[in-house]
N, C-alpha and C positions, 0 to 999 in steps of 0.2 A: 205536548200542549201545556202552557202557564196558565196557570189561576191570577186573575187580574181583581183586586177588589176596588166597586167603584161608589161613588158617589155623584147623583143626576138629581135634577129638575124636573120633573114635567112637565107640561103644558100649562097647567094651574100652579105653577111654583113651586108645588109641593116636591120636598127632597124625599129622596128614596135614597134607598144602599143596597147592595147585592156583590154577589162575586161572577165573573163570568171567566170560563176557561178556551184560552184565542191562545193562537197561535205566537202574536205581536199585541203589544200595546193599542199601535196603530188600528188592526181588527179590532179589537178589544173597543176603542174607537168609531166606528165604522159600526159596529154588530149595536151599539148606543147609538145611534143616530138613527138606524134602520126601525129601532123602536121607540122613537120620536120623543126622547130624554135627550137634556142639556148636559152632559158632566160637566162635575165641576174639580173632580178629582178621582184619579186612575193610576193604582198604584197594584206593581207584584206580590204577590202575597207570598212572604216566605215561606221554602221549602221547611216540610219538618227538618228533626236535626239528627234524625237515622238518613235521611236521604243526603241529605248537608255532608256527614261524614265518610257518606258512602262513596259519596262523587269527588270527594275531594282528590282524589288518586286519578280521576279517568281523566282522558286525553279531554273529552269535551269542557271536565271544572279548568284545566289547564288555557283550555281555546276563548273562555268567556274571561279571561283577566281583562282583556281591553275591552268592556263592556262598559257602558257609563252606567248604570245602573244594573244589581245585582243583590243578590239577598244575602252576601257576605259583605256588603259594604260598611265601610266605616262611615257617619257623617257626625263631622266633628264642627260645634257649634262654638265659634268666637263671637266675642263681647261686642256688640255693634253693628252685627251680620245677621240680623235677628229673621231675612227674608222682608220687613217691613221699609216700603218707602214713605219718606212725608208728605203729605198732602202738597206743598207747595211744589215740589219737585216731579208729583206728578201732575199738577193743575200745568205747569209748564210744559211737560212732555207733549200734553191733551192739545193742549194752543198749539205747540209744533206741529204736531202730525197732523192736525186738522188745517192748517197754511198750506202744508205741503198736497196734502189728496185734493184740494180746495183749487191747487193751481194744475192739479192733470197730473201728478204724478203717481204712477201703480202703489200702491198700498206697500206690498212686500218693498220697495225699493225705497222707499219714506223711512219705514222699517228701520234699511239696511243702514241708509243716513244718519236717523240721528244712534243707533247704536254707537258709531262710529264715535260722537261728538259726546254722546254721553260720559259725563264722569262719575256720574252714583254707581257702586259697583253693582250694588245690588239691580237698579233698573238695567244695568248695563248688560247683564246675564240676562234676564228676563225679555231683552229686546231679541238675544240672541236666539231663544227658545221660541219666543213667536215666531222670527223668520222660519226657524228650522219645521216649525210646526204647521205654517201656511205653506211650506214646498210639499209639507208630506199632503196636501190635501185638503185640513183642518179651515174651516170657517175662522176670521179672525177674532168673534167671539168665543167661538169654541176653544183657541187659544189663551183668548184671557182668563177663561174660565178653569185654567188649570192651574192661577195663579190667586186664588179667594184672599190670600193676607194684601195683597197690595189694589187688585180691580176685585171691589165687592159687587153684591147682583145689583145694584142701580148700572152702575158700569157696565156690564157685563149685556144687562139687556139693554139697554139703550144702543148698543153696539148691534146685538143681534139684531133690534129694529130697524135699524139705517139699512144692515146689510139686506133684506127683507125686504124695505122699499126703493130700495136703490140708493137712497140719500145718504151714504155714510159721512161725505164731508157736513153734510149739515147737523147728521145728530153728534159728529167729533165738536163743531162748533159750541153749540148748544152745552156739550159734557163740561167743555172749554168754560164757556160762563157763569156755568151753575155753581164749579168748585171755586172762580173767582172770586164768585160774589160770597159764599159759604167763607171760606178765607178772610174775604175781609171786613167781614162783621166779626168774627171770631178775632180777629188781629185788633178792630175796634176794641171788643170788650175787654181784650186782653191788656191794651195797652191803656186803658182807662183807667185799670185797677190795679195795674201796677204802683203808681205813686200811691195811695191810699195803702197799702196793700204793707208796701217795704217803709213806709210812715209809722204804721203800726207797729212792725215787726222791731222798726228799731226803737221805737219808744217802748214799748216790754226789757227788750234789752237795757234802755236805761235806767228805768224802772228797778228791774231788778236787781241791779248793780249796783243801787243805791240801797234799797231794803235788807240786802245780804251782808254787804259788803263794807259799805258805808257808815249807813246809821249803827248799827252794833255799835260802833268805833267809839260816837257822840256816849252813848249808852253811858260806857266806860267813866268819861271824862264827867258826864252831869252829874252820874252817881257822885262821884269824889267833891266837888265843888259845892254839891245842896247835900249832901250827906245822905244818899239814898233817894228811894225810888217815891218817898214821900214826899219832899221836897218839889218834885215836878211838875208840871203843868197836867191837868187830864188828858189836854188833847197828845199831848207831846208823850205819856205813855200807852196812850191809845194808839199813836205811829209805833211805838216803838214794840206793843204786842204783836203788832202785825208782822213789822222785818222780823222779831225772833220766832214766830210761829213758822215762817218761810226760810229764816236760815236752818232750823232747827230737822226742818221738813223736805226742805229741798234738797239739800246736799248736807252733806257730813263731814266733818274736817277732823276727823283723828289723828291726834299728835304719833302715834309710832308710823302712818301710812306717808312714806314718804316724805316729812316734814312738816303734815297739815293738807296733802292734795286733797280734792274733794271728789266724792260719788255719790251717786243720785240717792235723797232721799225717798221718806215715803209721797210726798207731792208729786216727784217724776215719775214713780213706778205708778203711782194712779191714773196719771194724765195716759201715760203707754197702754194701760189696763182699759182706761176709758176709749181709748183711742182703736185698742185691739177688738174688744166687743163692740161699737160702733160698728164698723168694717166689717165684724160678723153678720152681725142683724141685718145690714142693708144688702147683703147678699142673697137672703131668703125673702121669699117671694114676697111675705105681707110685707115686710120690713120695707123693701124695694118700692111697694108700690104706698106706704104709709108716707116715705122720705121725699118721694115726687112729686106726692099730691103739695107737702108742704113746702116745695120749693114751690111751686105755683101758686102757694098761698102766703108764702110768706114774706113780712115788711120790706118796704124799700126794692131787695131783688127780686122778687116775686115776678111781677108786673116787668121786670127785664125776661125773666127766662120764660113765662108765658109767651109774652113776643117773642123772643128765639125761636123757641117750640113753634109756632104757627107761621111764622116764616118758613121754618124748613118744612112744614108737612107741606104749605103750599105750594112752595117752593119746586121739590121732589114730587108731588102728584104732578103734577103742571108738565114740569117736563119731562116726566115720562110719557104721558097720554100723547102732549103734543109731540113726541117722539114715535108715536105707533104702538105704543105700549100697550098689549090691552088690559081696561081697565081691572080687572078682581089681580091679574097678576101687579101691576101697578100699586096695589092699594096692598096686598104682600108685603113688596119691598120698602113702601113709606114706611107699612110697621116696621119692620124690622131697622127699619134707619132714623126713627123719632126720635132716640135718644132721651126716652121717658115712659116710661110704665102707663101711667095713667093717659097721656094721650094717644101711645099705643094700644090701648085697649078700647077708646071713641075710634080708632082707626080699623080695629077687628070688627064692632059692629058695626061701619058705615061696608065693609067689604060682605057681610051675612046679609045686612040689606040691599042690596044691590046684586047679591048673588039671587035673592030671592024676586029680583026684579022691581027694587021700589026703587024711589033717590036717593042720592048720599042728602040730601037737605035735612032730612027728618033725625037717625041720627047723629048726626051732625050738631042740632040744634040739642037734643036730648040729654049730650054728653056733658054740658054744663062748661067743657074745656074754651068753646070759642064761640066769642061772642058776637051779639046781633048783627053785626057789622058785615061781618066775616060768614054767618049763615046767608045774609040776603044776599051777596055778591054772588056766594055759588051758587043760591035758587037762579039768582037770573042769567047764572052761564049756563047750568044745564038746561033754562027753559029756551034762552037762545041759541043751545049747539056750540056755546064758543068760553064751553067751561076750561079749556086750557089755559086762554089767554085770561080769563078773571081771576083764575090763581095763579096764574103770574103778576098780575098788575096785586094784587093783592101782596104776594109775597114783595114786590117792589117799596107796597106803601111801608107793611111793619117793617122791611129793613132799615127804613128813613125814624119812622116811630121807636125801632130798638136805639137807632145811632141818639138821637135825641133823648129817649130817655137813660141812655147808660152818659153823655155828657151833663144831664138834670143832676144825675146822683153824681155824678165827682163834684159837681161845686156846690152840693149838696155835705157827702162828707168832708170837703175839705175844711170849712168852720167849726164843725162837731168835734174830728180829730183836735184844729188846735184849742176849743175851750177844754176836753178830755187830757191835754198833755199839761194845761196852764193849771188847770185844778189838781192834778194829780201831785206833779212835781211841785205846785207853788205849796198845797197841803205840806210837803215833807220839809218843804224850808220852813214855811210858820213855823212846824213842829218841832225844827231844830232851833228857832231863834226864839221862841216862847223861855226856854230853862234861860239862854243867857240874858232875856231881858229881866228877868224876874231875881237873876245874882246880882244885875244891876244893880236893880231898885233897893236887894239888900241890901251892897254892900254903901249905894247912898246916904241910908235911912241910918247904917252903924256909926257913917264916918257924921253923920248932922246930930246921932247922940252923945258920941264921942266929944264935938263943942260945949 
């Protein structure tokens, strides 16, 4: 008998762990199911390594070499192979199979299909595992459920719900439109902010190519021409404390390091430093939920990623319920899929309310996260029974309100950016052409007393 260590679901979402000792994976399987747990992962626990060495000699460590799985195995991890597919490659698979079971064809044979056509390597194995896993028996969520890096638990149950009410092509449908539409709001925003984005990046870039690089140069030259640093204009050595404070700071150009190459000064190693504790802090818990609350509060994007945020909670309730989902498991999964602390936490008390048998309206409204709008739509779905469809029409309206306000703010920054590149760069030209107007005027005022 093998020790199997697993990890399941229960009924209420809640994950458990345990070890169970079967015969096969497959029981191991099977003995999870009889005690009304989802796994989600079931794996052999390795032999100790007195047992390991002992067997190595006997006919049976010799008999299990063709075994695909073994507790002497190597699994050696390439760059690129990471086990994760992309959303878009799965939103595609999700439309296939759901065309295919849609027009009458058996599920494992859909499967078989598009494995076949598959070229993601990684989905391509995974297809081949489901099939292998629905001949042994296996539910086809039970199968996906053995795969958590690529079908997370929205997936997962949405699946089990179809299978459950018979409707698999519809809830595949439905899986189908959800990541669609998730997609391309995200491909929106993404592609909004792009141009602003690589605007900025390359005006830093010029920026400081002139402050470093550049100006220094002029330095040189005004000193010699007005005879030092008194000579100069104010503003013009007010530019010019700036570039030496950042060349000086930034990078370092020592004459024996290869001819003058440059290494980071203390400016770079601060910005890393700021950059490394940043990434610390927002990993622990206050930090986490301090940094969310202020993307939700803060200028210009705020008011975008609030909308995100309540698109997807809608979004994701909606079609779970209207999926068959029940509710407290439902309201689980949103959390864990909000992709924000702080409204994942209006989401834990709408789920303790409702566990305790009240409406989700109250906290809901309470939470401060969403507003009148968006409370009164779901009073009046729960009071009519047709709260799935108000949060989807809901989550409809903000993805039109996000699309609109993330095209507000591009033609929004895109004036900001060019008066920010006109002042910056025009400042460094005054500041270079202030010293030679002012030799001018010298060398005018010598040659008219010189008459």
């Amino acid at each position: 008998m093998a020790k199997f260590n697993y990890v399941a679901m229960d009924s209420t979402g809640k994950e458990t762990k345990g070890v169970l000792e079967m015969g096969s994976q497959t029981e191991a399987l099977n003995r999870l199911k009889e005690m009304g747990l989802l796994p989600t992962k079931v794996t052999e626990a390795a032999a100790p390594k007195s047992e390991a060495k002992g067997a190595k000699g006997s006919p049976s460590a010799a008999g299990g070499k063709g075994q695909k799985k073994g507790a002497g195995q190597i699994n050696l991890k390439i760059p690129g192979f990471g086990g994760k597919v992309k959303p878009k490659v799965l939103c595609t698979f999700t439309r296939q199979l759901a065309t295919l079971v849609e027009a009458g064809l058996p599920l494992l044979r859909g499967l078989r299909v598009l494995e076949k056509q598959e070229r993601n390597p990684i989905l391509k194995k995974i297809l081949g595992d489901l099939s292998v896993s629905i001949e042994g028996g296996s539910t086809f969520s039970e199968g996906l459920a053995q795969h958590p890096k690529v079908f997370n638990r929205l997936f997962v149950n949405m699946v089990k719900a179809g299978e459950l009410g018979g409707v698999l092509e519809v809830v595949l449908k439905r899986l189908a439109e959800f990541m669609e539409k998730a997609e391309k709001i995200k491909g929106k925003v993404v592609a909004a902010m792009f141009y602003p984005i690589s605007v900025m990046v390359v005006a830093v870039g010029i920026v400081a190519l002139l402050m470093i690089v550049v100006v220094p140069k002029f330095k040189l030259i005004f000193a010699d021409l007005l005879g030092g640093d008194a000579g100069m204009p104010e503003f013009t050595l007010f530019v010019l404390k700036i570039s030496e404070t950042l060349r000086d700071n930034t990078v370092i150009f020592p004459d024996w390091f290869f001819g003058g190459m440059p290494f980071p000064g203390q400016v770079v190693w601060g910005i890393a430093i700021s950059v490394t504790t940043f990434k610390f802090l927002i990993k622990t818990k206050k930090g986490m939920w301090y940094f969310d609350k202020f993307k939700l509060n803060m200028p210009a994007l705020g008011p975008v990623i609030s909308k995100v945020s309540i698109a997807r909670f809608t979004r994701t309730l909606g079609t779970l319920v209207q999926s068959g989902v029940p509710i407290l498991q439902a309201l689980n999964i949103v959390r864990e899929t909000a992709g924000n602390v702080v409204v994942a936490k209006a989401v834990l008390d709408i789920h303790e309310s409702v566990k305790e048998g009240e409406t989700i309206t109250a906290p809901l409204e309470k939470s401060g996260v969403f507003p009148p709008m968006v409370v009164s739509m779901v009073d009046v779905g729960e009071q009519t029974g047709a709260l799935p469809e108000m949060l989807l029409k809901i989550s409809d309206n903000y993805d039109e309100e996000v699309d609109n306000a993330v095209t507000a703010m591009t033609s929004l920054l895109e004036p900001i950016m060019i008066v920010f590149l006109a002042v910056v760069v025009g400042s460094i030209v005054i500041a270079m052409f202030l010293p030679l107007i002012k030799l001018m005027e010298t060398l005018g005022g010598d040659a008219g007393g010189g008459e």
